[in-house]
C-alpha positions in Angstrom: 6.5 15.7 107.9 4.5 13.1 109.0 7.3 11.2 110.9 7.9 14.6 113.3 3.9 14.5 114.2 4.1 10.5 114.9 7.2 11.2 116.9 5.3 13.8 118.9 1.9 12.3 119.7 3.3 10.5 123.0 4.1 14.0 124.3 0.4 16.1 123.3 -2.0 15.4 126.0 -5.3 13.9 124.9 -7.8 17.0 124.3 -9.4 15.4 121.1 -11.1 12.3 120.2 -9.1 12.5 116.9 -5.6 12.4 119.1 -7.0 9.8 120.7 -7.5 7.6 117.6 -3.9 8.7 116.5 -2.6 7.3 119.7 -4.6 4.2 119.4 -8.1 4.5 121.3 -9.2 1.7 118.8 -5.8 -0.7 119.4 -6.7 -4.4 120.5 -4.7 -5.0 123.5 -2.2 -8.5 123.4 -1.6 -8.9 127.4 -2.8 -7.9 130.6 -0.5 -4.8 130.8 -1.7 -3.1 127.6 -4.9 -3.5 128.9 -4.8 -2.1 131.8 -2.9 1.1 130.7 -5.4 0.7 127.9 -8.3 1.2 130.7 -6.7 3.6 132.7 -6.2 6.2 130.0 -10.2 5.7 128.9 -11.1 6.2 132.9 -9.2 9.3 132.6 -10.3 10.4 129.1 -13.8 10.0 130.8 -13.4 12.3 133.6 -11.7 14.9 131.9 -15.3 14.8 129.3 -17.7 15.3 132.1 
């Protein structure tokens, strides 16, 4: 049960802070890459909340 809603987090689109979380809001990024998606999907998280 849990396994099928980890496998489907990468498809939901974030509409709650509590997906968020699930997908790793709080994750510590290791390289440059990470970080950048990392950024992006906050800049987007933060349009879609105003």
């Amino acid at each position: 049960m849990i396994q099928n809603i980890l496998d489907l987090l990468p498809y939901v689109k974030d509409s709650s802070d509590n997906i968020r979380i699930a997908k790793g809001q709080n994750y510590l990024p290791k390289n440059f890459k990470q970080a950048f998606k990392q950024f992006k999907n906050d800049m987007e998280w933060l349009k879609k909340s105003k």
